[in-house]
Structure formats: C-alpha cells, structure tokens
Backbone as JSON, one array per atom type, in Angstrom:
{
  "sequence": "XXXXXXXXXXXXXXXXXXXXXXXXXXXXXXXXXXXXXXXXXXXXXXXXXXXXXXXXXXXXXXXXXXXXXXXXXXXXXXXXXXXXXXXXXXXXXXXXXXXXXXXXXXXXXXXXXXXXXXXXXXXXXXXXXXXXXXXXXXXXXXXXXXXXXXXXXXXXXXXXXXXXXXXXXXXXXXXXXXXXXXXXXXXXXXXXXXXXXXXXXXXXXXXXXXXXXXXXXXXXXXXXXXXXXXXXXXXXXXXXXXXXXXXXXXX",
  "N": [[11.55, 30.67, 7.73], [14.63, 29.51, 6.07], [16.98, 26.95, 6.4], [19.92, 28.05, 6.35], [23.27, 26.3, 4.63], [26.12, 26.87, 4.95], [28.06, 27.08, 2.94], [26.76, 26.32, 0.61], [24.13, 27.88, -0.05], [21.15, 27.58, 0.64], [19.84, 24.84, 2.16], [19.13, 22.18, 0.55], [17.45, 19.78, 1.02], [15.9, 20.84, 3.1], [14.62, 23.15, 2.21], [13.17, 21.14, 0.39], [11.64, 19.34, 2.37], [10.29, 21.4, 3.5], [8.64, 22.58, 1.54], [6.75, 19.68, 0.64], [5.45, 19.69, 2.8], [3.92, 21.83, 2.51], [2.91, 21.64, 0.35], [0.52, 19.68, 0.86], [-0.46, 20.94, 2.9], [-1.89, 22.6, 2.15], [-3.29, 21.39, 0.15], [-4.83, 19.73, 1.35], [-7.52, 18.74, 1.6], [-8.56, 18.49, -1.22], [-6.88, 16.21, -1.08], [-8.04, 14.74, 0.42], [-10.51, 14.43, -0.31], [-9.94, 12.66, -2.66], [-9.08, 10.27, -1.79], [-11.24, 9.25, 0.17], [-12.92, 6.88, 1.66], [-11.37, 4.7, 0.95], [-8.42, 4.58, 0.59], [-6.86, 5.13, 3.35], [-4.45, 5.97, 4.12], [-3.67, 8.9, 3.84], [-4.58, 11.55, 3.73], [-6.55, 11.39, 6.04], [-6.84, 11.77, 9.43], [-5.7, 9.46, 11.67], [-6.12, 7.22, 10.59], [-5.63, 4.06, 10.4], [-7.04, 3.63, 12.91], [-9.04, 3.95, 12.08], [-10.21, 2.14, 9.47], [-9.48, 0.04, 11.06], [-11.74, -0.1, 12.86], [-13.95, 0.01, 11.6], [-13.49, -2.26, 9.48], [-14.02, -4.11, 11.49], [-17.05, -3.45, 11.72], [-17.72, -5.06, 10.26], [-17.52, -7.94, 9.73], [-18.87, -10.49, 9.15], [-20.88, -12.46, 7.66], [-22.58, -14.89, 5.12], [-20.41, -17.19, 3.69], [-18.84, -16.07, 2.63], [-15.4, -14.48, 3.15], [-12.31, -12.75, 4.54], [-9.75, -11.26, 2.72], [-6.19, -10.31, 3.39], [-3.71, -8.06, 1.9], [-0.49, -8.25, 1.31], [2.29, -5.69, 0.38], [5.69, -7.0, -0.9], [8.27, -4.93, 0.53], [7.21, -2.37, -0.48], [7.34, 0.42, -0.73], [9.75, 1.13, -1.57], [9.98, -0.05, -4.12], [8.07, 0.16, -5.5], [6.97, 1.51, -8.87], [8.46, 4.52, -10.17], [7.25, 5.92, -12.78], [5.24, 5.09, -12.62], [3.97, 6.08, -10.19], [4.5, 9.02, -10.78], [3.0, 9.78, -13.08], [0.38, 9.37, -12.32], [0.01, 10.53, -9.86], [0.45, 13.21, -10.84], [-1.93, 13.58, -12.97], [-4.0, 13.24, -11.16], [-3.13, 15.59, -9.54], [-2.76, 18.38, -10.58], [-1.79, 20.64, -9.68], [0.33, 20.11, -8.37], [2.46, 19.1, -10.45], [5.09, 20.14, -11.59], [6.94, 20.35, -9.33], [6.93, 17.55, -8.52], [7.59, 16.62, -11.14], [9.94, 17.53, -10.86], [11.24, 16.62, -8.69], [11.26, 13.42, -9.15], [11.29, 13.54, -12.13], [13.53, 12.57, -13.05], [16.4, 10.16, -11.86], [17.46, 9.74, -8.6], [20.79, 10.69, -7.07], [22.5, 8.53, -5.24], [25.04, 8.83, -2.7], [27.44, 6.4, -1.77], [29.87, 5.36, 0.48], [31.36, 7.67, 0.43], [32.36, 7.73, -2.06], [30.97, 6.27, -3.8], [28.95, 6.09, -6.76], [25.45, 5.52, -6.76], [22.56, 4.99, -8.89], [19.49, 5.74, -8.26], [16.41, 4.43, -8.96], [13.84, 3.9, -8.45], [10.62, 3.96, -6.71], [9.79, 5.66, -3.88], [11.16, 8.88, -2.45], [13.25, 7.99, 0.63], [12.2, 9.96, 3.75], [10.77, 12.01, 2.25], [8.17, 14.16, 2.58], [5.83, 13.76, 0.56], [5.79, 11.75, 0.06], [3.99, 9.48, 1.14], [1.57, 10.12, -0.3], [2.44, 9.78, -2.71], [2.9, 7.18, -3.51], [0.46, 6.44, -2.84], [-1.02, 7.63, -4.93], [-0.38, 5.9, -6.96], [-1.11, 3.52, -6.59], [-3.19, 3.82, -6.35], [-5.24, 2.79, -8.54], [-5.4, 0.22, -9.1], [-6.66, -0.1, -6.69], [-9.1, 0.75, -7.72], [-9.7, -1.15, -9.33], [-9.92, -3.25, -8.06], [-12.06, -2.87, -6.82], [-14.16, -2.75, -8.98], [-14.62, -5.89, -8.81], [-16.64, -5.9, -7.46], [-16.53, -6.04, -4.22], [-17.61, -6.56, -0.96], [-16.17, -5.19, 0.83], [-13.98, -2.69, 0.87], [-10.84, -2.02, 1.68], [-7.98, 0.15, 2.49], [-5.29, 0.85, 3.99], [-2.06, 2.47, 3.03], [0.05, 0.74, 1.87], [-1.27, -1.97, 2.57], [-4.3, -4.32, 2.64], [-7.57, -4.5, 2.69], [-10.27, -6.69, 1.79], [-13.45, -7.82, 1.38], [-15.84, -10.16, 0.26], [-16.64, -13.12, -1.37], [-16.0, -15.98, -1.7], [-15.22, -17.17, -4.64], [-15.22, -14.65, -6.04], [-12.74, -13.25, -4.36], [-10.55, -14.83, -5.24], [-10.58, -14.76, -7.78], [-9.71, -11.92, -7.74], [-6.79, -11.77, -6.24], [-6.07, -13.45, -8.26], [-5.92, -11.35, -10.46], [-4.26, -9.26, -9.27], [-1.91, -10.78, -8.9], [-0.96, -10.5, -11.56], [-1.42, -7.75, -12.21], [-0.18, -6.21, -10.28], [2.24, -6.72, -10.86], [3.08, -4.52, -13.25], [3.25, -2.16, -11.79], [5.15, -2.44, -10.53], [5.42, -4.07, -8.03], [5.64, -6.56, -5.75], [3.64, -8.99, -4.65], [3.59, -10.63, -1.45], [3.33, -13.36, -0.39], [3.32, -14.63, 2.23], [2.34, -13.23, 3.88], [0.01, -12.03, 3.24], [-3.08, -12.4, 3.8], [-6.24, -14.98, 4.89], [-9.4, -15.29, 5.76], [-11.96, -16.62, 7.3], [-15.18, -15.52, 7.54], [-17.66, -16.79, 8.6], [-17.82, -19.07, 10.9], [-18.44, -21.52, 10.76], [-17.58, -22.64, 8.5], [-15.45, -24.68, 6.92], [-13.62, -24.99, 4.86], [-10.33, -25.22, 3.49], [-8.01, -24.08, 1.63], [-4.98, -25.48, 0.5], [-1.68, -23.23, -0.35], [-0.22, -23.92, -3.89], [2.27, -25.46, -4.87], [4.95, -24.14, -7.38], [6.85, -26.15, -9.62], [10.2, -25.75, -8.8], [12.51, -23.73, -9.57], [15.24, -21.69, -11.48], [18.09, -19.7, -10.31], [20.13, -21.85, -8.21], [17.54, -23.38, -8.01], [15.47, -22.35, -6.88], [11.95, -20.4, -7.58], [11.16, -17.56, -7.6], [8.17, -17.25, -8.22], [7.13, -19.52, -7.13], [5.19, -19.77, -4.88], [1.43, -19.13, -5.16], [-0.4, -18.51, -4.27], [-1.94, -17.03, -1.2], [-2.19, -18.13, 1.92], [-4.71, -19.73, 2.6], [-6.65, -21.04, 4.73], [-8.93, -22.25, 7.83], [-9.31, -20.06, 9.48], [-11.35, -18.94, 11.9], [-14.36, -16.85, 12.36], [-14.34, -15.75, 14.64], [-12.1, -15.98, 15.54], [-11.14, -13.77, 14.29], [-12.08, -11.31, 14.64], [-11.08, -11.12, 17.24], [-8.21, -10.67, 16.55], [-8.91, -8.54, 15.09], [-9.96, -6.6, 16.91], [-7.58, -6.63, 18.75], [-5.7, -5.21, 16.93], [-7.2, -2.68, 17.18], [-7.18, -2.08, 19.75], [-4.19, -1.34, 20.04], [-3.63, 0.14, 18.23], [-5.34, 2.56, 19.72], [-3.85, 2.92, 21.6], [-1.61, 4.27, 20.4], [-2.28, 6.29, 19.32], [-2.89, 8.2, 21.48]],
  "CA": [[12.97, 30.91, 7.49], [15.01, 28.53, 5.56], [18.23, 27.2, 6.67], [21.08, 28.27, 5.36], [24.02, 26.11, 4.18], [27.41, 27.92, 4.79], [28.67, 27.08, 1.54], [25.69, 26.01, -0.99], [23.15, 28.56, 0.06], [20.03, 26.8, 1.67], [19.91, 23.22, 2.32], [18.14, 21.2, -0.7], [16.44, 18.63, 1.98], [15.45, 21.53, 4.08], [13.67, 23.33, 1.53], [12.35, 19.91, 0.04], [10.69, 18.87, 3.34], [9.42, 22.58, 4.1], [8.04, 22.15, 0.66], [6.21, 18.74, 0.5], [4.66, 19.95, 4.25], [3.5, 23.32, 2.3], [1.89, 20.92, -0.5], [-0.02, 18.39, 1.98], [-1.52, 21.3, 4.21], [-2.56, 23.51, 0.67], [-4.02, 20.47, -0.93], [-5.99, 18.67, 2.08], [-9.04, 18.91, 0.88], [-8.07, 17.62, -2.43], [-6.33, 14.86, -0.65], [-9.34, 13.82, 1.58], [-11.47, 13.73, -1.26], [-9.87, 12.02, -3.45], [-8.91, 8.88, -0.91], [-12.3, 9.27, 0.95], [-13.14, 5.63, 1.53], [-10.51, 4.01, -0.39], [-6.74, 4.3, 1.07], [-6.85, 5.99, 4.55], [-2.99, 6.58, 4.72], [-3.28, 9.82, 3.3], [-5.71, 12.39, 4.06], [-7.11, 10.88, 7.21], [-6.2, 11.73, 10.58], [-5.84, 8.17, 12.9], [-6.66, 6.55, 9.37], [-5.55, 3.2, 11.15], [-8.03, 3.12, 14.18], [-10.56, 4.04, 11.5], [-10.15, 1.22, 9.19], [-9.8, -1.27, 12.59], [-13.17, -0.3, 12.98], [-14.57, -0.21, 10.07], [-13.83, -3.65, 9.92], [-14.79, -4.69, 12.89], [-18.69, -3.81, 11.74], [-18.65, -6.19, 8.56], [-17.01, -9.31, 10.12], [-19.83, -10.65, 8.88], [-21.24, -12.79, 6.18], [-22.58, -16.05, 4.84], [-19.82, -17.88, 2.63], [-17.64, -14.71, 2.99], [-14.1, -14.29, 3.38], [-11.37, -11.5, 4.64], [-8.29, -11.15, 2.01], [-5.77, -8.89, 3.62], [-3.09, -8.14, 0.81], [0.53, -7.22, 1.58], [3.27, -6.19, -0.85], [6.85, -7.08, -0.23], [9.09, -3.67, -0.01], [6.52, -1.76, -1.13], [7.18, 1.98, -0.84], [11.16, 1.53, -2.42], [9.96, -0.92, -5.31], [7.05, 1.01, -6.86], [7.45, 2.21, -9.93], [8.26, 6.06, -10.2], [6.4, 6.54, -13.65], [3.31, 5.22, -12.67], [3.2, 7.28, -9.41], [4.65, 10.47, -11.35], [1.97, 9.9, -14.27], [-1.18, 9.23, -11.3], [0.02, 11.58, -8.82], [-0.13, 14.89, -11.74], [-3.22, 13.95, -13.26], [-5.03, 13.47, -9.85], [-2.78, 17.02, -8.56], [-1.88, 19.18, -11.01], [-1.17, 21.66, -9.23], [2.13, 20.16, -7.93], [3.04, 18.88, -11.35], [5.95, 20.94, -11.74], [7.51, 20.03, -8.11], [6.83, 16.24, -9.07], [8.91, 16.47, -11.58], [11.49, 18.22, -10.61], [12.06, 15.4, -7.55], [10.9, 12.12, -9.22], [11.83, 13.17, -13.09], [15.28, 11.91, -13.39], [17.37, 9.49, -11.39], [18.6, 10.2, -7.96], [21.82, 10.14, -6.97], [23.09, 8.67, -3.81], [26.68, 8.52, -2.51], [27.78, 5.43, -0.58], [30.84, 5.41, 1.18], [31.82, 8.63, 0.3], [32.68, 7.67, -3.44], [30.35, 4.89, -4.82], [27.52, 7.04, -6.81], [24.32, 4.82, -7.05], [21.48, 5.67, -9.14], [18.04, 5.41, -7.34], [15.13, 4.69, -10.26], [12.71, 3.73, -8.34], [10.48, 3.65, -4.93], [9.31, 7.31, -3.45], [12.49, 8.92, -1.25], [12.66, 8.06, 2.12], [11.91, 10.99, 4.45], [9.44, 12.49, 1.35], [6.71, 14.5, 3.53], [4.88, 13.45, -0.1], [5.99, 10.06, -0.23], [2.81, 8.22, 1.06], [0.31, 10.73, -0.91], [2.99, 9.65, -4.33], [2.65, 5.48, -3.25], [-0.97, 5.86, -2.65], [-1.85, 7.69, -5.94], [0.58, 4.78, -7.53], [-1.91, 2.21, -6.13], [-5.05, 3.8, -6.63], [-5.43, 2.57, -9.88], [-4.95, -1.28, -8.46], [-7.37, -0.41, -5.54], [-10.14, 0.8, -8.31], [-9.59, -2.55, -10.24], [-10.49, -4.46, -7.14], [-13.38, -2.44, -6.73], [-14.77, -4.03, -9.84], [-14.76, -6.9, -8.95], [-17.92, -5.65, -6.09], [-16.41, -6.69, -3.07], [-18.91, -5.59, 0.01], [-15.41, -4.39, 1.57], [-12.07, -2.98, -0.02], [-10.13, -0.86, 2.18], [-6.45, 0.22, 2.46], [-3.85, 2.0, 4.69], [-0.69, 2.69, 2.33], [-0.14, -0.51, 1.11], [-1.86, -3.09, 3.73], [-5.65, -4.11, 2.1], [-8.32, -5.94, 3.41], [-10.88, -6.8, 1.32], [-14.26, -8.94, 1.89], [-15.87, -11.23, -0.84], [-17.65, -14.24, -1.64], [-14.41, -17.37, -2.25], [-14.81, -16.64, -5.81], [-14.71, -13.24, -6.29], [-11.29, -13.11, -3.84], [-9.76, -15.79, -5.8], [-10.38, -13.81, -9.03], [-9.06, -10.59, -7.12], [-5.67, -12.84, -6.37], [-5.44, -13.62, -9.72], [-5.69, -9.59, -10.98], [-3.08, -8.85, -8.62], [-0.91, -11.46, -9.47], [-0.64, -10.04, -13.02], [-1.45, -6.08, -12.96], [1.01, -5.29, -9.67], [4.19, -6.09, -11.41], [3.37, -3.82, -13.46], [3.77, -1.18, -10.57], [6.64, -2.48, -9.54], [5.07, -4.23, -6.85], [5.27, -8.19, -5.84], [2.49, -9.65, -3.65], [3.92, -10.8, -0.51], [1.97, -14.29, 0.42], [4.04, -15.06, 3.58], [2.01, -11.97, 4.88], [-1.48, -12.24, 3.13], [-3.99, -13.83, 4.73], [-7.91, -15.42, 4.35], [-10.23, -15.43, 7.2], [-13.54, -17.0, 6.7], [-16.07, -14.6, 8.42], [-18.78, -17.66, 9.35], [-17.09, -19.81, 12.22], [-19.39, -23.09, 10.34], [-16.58, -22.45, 6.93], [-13.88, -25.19, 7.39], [-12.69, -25.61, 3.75], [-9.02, -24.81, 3.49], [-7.29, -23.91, 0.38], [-3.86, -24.75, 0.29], [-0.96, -22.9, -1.34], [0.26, -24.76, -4.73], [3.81, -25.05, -5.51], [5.09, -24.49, -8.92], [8.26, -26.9, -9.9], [11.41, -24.93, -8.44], [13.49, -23.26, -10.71], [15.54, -19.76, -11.36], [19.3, -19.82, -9.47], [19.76, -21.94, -7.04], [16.08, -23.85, -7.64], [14.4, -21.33, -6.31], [11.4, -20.02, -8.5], [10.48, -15.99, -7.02], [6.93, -17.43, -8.05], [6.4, -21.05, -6.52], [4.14, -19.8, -4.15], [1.41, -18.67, -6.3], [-1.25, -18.11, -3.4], [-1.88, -16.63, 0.1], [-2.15, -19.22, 3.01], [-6.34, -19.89, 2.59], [-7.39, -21.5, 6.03], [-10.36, -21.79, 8.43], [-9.49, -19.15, 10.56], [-12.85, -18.38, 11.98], [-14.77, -15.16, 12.52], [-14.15, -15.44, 16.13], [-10.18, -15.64, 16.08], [-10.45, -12.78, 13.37], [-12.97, -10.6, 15.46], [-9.98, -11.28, 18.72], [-7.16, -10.31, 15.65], [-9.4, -7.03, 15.05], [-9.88, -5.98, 18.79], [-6.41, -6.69, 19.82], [-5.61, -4.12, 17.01], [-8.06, -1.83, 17.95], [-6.3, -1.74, 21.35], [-3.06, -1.2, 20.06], [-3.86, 1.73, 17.74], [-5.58, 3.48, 20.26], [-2.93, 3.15, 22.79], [-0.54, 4.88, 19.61], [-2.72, 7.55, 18.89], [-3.48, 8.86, 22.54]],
  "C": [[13.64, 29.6, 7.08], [16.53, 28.39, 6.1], [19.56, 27.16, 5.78], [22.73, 27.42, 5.57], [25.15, 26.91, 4.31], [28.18, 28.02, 3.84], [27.74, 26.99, 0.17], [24.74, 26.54, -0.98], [22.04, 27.53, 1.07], [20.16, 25.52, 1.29], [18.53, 23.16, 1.61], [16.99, 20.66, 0.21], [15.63, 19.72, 2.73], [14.23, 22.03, 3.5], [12.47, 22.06, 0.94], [11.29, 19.55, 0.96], [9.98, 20.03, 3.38], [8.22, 22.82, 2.92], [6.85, 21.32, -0.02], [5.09, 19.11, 1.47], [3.37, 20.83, 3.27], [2.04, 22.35, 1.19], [0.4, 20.01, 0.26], [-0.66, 19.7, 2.34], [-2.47, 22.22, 3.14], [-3.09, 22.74, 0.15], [-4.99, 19.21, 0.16], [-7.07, 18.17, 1.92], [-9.19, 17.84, -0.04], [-7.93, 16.11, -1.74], [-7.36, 13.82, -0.78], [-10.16, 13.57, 0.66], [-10.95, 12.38, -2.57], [-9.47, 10.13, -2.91], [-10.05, 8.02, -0.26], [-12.66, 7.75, 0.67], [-12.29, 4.56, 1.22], [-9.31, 3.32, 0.45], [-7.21, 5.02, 2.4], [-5.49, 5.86, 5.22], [-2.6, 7.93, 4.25], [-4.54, 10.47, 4.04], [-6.87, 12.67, 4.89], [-6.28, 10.87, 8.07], [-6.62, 9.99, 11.42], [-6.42, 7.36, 11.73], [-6.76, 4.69, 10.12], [-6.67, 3.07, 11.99], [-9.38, 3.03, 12.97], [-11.02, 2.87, 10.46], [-10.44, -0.58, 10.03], [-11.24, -1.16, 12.7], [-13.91, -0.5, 12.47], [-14.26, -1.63, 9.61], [-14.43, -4.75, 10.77], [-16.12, -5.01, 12.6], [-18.79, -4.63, 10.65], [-18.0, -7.18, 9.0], [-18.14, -10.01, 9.98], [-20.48, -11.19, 7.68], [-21.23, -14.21, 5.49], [-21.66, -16.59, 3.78], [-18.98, -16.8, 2.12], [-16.08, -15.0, 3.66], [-13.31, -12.7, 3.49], [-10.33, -11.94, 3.72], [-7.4, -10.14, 2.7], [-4.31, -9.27, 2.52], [-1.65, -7.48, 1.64], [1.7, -7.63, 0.46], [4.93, -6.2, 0.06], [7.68, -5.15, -0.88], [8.9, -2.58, -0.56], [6.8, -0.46, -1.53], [9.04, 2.0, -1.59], [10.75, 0.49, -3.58], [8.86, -0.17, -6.23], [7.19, 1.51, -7.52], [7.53, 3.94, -9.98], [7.42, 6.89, -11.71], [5.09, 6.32, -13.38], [2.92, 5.72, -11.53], [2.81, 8.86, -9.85], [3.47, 10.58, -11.85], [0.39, 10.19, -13.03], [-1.49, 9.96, -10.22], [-0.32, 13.17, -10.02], [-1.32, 14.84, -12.69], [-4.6, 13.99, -12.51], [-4.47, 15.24, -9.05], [-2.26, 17.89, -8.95], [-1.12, 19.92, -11.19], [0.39, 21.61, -8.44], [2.93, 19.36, -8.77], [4.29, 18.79, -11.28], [7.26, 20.1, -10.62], [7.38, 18.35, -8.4], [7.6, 15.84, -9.73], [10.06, 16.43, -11.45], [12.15, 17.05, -9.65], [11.96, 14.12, -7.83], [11.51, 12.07, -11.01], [13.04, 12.35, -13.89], [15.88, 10.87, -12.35], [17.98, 10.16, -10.51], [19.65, 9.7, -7.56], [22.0, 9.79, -5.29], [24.7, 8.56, -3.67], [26.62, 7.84, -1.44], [29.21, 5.28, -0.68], [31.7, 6.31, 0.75], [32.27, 8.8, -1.5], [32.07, 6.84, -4.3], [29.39, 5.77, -5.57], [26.34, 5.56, -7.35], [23.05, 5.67, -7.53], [20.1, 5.19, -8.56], [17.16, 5.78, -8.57], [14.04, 4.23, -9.43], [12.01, 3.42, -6.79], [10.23, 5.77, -4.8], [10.59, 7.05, -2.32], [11.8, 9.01, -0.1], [12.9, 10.0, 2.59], [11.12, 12.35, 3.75], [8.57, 13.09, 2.53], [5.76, 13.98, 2.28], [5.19, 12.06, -0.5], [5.05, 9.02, 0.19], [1.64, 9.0, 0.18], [1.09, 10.03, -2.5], [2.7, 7.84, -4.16], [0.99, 5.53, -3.48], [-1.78, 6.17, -3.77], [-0.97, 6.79, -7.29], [-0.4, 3.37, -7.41], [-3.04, 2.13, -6.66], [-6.04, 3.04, -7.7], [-5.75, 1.16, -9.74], [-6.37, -1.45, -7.49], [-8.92, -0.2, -6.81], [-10.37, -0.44, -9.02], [-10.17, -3.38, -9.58], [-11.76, -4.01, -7.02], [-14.62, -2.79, -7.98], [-15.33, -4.75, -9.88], [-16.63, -6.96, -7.67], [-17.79, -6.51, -4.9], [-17.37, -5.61, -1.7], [-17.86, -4.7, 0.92], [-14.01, -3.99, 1.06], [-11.9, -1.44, 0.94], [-8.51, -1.09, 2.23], [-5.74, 1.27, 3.24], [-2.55, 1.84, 3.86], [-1.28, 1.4, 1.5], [-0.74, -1.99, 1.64], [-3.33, -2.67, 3.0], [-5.8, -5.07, 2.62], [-9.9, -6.12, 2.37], [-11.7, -8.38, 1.52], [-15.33, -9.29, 0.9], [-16.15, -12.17, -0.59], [-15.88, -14.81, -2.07], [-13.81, -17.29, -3.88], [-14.44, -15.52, -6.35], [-12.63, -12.46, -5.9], [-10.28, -13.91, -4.46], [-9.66, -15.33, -7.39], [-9.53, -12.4, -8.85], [-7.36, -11.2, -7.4], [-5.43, -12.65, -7.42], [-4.87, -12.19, -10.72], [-4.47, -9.11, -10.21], [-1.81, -9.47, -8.86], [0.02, -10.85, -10.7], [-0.71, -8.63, -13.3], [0.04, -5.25, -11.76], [2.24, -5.56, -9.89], [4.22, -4.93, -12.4], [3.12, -2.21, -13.13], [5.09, -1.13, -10.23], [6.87, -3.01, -8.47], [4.73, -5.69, -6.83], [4.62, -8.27, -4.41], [3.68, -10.6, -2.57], [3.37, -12.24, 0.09], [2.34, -15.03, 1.49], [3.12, -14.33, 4.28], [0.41, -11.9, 4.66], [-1.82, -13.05, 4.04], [-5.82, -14.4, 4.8], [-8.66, -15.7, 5.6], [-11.53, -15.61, 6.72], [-14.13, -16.15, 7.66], [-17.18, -15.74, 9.03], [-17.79, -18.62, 9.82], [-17.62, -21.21, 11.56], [-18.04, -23.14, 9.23], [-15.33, -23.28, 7.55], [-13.1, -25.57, 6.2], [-11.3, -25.12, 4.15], [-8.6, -25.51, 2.32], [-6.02, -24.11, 0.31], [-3.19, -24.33, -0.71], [-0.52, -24.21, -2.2], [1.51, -24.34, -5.03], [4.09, -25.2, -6.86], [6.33, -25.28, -8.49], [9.29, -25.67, -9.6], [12.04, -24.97, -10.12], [14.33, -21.75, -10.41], [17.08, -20.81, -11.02], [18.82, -20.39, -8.2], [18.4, -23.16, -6.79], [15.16, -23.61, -7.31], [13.88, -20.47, -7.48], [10.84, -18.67, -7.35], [8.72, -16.34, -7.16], [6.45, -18.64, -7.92], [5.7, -21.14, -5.99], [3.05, -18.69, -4.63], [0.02, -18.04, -5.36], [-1.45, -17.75, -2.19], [-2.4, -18.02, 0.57], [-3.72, -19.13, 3.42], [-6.55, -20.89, 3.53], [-8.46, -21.34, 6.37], [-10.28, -21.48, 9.59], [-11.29, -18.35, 10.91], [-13.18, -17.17, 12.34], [-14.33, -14.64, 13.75], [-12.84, -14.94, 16.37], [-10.13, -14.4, 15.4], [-11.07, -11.36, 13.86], [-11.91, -10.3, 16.58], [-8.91, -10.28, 17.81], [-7.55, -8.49, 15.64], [-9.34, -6.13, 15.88], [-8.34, -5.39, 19.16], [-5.37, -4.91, 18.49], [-6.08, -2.67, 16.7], [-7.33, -0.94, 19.01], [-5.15, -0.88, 20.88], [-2.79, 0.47, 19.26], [-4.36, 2.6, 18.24], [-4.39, 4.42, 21.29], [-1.73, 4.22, 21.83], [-1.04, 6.22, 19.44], [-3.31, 8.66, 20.42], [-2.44, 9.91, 23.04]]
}
C-alpha cells in the first residue's frame, strides 16, 4: 500500500524508495554477480567483515605494499552520466526508472524559496544509490585490475589494493588522471601505504607542487598518498582492530 498524500496523490519519495527496494530484491542475483569479488558494498551481505578478512589472509609478501584509496565526497561528486551510462548497460532492465530519476536536474528548495539545481552525486536516501556509485566506479576498479595487483578490493568507495612499489605507484598515477573524469578527486590525507614485510623501511615522501590557485593554495600540491614504513605488524593490529569492530556492528 502506498501512502497517500492528501493533496498530490501518493508521495513521490514514498513510491521512489518502495521502488528502488523492489529493484535491489528483483535484481540480486544480477547484483551479486556482477560485483562478485570486486566492490562488496552492493550485493553482499556484511560485505565489510568480509573484505576485513579477506585481507587479513594476504598481509603478506616480499617487497609488497597495501594502497588503500579514498575519494574526497565521493557519493555527492560523482558524475551522474557516467553512473547513468554504466548502471543501464550493466541493468537494463531498470533503464527506464534510471532515467526518469537521474535524467535531468533535480530540484531542491532551500529556505523555502531558493531553487538549487542538483547535477550531480546519486540522491541521498536512494535505496539505489550505492548499486548507481558502484557501477560509476566499476570501470576505475577494472583499470586497476590491469595493472595485476595480487589484491584489489573495494567497499563503495574505500579500496585496498596490494602490489609490488611499482605497480602501486603506476596505479596512483591512473587514478590521478582517469577519476576526475568521474567526478571524483583522490583524497591523500586519507590514503595510505603499508609495507607488508616488517624488514621494508624505505619511505616515500609526499612532493609538493609550487602553491598556486586563490589564496596560494594549489587543489593539487599534494600529488601523493603519505608512503611510510608502516610495517606488516602495525597493519595486521589496524586489520584485527577492524575486524573487531565490524563484528561488534553486524551482531
């Protein structure tokens, strides 16, 4: 039963959510296959604990490194054509409905009279708003896969990927240059490099470009994640602790 509006017939949002739900539990399958391994914020129950673990067994590896990748703002900055376009040729079947909520420009109203147009980013409270981000990414996550890292996994937009110094430093560089055009800027306050052998004490640091922009401030001065010799041990403790924490969420 849908609820009904006393003046505009049934509530838009109401239907919308009852909608998105209807898509997600009719297309599971689909989902799960098409993420299987990959992203595990979609189509995986406790996707989180399962990833924690799944790391856990490859901490591991001569002259090896962890990358974990994070983007700033991720799920309101992503582009809405290149989810629209990657979400209906991976789901055709909800084409139609895709359109209809991502084709055009929504509107919001702030403070009762401002109208703002919203171009871009999946709407909050979407029931399909991490399945429309994650087939927005996918495309990004197959690119890294390329490169034959022995580990590339992802929840939404949080990746961890494990690699030889060169390979991750070529990865870096692909990301640098293919996720703006997503819509999506690398985060390197939040990345981070974990050597997997406890013997590994190089350390990479970040390079600053010459300030510039407004202000002096260049949006890309910091052009690399924070490459240390965090050892296997502290990153093995890092893993555990959340291990712990995702169990304690999901019980």
């Amino acid at each position: 039963m849908l609820w009904r509006n006393q003046t505009a017939g049934c509530d838009p949002c109401v239907v919308s959510e009852i909608a998105g739900k209807c898509f997600c539990i009719g297309g599971s399958a689909e989902i799960s296959k098409k993420f299987a391994n990959k992203n595990f914020g979609v189509g995986c129950p406790g996707g989180v604990e399962v990833v924690a673990h799944s790391l856990r067994n490859v901490l591991e590896g001569p002259a090896e490194a962890l990358l974990k990748i994070d983007f700033r703002n991720a799920f309101n900055l992503i582009d809405r054509d290149a989810f629209v376009q990657a979400s209906c040729r991976d789901f055709p079947g909800m084409s139609l409905w895709t359109h209809w909520c991502y084709g055009s420009p929504s509107v919001l109203l702030y403070d009762h009279h401002r109208v703002i147009q919203s171009t871009c980013g999946v709407q909050q409270g979407d029931p399909l708003g991490p399945l429309y981000f994650c087939c927005g990414i996918a495309g990004l996550v197959e690119k890294i896969q390329k490169f034959g890292p022995r580990y590339n996994k992802w929840y939404m937009d949080d990746g961890g990927i494990i690699a030889p110094a060169g390979k991750l430093v070529a990865i870096w560089n692909m990301l640098l240059e293919e996720s703006p055009k997503l819509g999506l800027e690398l985060n390197p306050a939040k990345c981070e490099w974990s050597w997997l052998n406890s013997i590994c004490t190089h350390s990479w640091q970040r390079e600053r470009a010459d300030p510039g922009g407004p202000n002096g401030r260049d949006p890309n001065a910091w052009r690399s994640p924070w490459i240390g010799s965090k050892s296997s041990r502290l990153c093995r403790k890092e893993v555990a602790r959340q291990i712990g924490r995702c169990s304690q969420q999901t019980r």
